[in-house]
Every structure is written in structure tokens, then in C-alpha cells.
C-alpha positions as CSV (number, residue, x, y, z in Angstrom):
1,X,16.9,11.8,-37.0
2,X,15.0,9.4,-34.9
3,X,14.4,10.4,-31.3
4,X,15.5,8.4,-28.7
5,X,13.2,6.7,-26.5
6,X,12.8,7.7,-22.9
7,X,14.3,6.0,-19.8
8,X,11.1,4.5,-17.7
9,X,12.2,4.8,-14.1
10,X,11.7,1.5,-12.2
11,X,8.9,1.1,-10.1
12,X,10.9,0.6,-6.9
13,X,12.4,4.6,-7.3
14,X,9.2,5.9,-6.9
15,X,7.8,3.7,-3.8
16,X,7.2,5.5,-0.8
17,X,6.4,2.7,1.6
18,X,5.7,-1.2,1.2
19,X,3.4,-3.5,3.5
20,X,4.9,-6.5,3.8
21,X,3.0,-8.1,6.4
22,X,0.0,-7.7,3.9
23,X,1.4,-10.2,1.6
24,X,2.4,-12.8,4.6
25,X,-1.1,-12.9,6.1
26,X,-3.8,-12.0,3.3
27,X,-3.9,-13.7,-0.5
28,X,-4.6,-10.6,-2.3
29,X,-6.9,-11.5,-5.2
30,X,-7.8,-7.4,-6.3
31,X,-5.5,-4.8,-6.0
32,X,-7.1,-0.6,-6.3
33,X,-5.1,2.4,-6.5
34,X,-6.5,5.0,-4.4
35,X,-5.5,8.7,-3.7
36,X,-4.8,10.6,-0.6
37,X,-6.2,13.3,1.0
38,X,-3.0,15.0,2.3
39,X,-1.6,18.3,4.0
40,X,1.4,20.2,3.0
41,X,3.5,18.6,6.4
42,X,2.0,14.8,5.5
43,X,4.0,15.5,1.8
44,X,7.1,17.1,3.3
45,X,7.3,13.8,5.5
46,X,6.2,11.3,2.7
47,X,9.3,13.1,0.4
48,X,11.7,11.9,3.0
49,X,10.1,8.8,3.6
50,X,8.6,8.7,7.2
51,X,5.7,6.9,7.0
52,X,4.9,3.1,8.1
53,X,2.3,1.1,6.5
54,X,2.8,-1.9,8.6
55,X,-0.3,-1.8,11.4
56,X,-3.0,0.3,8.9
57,X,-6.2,-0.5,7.5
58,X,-8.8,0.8,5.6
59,X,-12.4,0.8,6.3
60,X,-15.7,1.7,3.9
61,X,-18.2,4.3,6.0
62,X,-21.2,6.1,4.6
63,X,-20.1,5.1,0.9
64,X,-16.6,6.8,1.7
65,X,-13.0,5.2,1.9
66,X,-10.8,6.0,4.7
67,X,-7.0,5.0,5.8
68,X,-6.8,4.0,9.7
69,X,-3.5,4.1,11.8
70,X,-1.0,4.5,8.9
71,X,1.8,6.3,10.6
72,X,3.4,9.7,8.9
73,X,6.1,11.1,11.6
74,X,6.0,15.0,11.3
75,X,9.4,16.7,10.5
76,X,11.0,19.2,13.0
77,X,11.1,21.9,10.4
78,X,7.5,21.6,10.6
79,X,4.9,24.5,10.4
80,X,4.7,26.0,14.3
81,X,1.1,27.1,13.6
82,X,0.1,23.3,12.7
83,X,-0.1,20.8,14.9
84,X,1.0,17.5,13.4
85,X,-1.2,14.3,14.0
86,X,1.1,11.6,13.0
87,X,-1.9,9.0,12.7
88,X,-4.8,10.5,11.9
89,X,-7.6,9.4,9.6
90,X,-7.0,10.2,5.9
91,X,-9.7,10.1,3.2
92,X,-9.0,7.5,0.2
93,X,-10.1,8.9,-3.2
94,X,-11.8,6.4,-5.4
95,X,-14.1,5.7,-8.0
96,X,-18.4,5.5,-7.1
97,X,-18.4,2.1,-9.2
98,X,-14.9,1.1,-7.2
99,X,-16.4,2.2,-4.1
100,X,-19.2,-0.1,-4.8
101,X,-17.3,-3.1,-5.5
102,X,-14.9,-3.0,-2.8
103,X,-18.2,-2.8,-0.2
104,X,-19.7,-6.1,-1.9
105,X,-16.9,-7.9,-1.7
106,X,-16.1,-7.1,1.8
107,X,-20.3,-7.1,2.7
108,X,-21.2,-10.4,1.0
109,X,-17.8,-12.3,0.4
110,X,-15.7,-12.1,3.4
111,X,-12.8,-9.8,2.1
112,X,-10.8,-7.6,3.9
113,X,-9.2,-4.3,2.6
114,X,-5.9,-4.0,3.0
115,X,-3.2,-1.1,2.0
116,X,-0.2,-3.0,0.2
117,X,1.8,0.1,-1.2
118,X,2.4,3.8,-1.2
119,X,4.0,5.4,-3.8
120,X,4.5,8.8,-6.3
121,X,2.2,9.3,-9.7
122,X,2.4,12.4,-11.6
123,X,3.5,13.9,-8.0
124,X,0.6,12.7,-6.5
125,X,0.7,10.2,-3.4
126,X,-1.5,7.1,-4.4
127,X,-1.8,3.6,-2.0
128,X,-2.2,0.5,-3.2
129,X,-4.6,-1.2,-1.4
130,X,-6.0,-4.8,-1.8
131,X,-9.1,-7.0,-1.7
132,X,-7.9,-10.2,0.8
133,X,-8.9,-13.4,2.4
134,X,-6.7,-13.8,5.2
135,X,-4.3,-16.7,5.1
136,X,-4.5,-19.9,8.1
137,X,-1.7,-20.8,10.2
138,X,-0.9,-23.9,7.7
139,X,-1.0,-21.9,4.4
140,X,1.2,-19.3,5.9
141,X,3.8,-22.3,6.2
142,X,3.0,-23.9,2.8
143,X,4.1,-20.0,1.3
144,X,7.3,-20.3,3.1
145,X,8.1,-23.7,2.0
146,X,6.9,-22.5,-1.6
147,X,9.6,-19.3,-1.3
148,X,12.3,-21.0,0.3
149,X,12.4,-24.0,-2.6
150,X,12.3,-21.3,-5.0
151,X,15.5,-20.0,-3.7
152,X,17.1,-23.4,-3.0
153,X,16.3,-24.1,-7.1
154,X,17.4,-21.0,-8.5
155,X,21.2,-21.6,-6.1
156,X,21.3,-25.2,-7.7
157,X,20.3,-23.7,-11.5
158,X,23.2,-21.0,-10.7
159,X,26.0,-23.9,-9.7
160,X,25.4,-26.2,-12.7
């Protein structure tokens, strides 16, 4: 008998959190995934979803990688012997040779490095994050224009 292949889930059932400003204000030309240094309330929290991406950034010290102002809002079933700091700094895990190139490019190019994405892999909490120039005022617009004609064509494809 042959065996039957096995459902992929979609990439969207396994997100945790999306960055959408990112997007709006950076073109992302490199994208890394990273892993998280976590504790056991930071997971209970993720599992249900309470955490906001929107106002974090990551910065390169002393050859490490570490996640600034991403917001994880402790549960109330939380551990009474803990005490729960919702934006703390959190250690990225990443490559030496990633590490390296990530520091160049934000050292000698310009870049800026940006989280885009959280999300579950193998149970394990890994972020997105992204290599960026940010966007001016009048390419901003010109992405708009760009999305909303999109939309506009795909409405006048549907009618006729």
C-alpha cells in the first residue's frame, strides 16, 4: 500500500507574533532566524499569545545578539516565587559566521536589525529578524500606491 503523505500545517498556524511596522518602514533585503533565550513563564505566555513585537529591536554587543523592548505580558497563573519582567532583555541565539555578517552589514553598510516574526519550530520559539535600510517619507507612499493598485487590479480581474 502506498502511504499517504502528510498534511504540512500552514505557516500562519504556527506564528506567534508578526511586526508589521517592520515591513512599512524598513526594505528588508536579509532575513535570519534566531533563537530565544526563554523562561518557563515567557513560554506559558508565548503559548497563549501575549507578546507584542511592534516597538522591539535588536542590537549586536560584545559579539552577542540580544532582543530589546519586545513585550511578553506574564500570566496570572504565574509562578509566585518569580517575578515576571514583561520587557526584559533576551539573548538571540545565532551562528559565529551569522553573528559576523549581521555586524558588517550594520558596521560598514548602514543596516539596521530588525525583528519581523515570532513563531514555533520543533517547539522551540525562534524570531525572524531582518537586515534593513529604512524606507523615506516618499517610498513609504510609492509602497502604498504599489499595494493599493494591486488590489484595485485583482477586483477588476475578479468582475470581468
Amino acid at each position: 500500500m502506498a502511504k499517504t503523505p502528510k498534511k504540512k500545517s500552514t505557516p500562519g498556524q504556527k506564528t506567534i507574533a508578526l511586526n508589521k511596522q517592520a515591513r512599512h518602514e524598513f526594505y528588508i533585503e536579509q532575513t535570519y532566524e534566531a533563537g530565544m533565550v526563554l523562561q518557563g513563564w515567557e513560554i506559558k505566555s508565548l503559548r497563549e499569545g501575549r507578546v507584542q513585537l511592534k516597538e522591539s529591536y535588536v542590537i549586536l554587543e560584545k559579539g552577542e545578539v540580544f532582543l530589546f523592548g519586545a513585550h511578553i505580558s506574564a500570566l496570572l497563573s504565574a509562578s509566585t516565587h518569580i517575578i515576571p519582567e514583561s520587557t526584559r532583555t533576551r539573548k538571540l541565539l545565532l551562528h559565529g559566521n551569522e553573528i559576523f555578517k549581521i555586524n558588517v552589514a550594520v558596521d560598514r553598510k548602514g543596516y539596521a536589525v530588525v525583528p519581523l516574526a515570532m513563531y514555533w519550530k520543533n517547539n522551540r520559539v525562534k524570531l525572524e529578524i531582518g537586515l534593513g535600510k529604512g524606507k523615506q517619507q516618499h517610498d513609504k507612499r510609492d509602497t502604498e500606491k504599489a499595494r493599493d493598485w494591486g488590489r484595485e487590479k485583482d477586483r477588476i480581474m475578479k468582475r470581468h
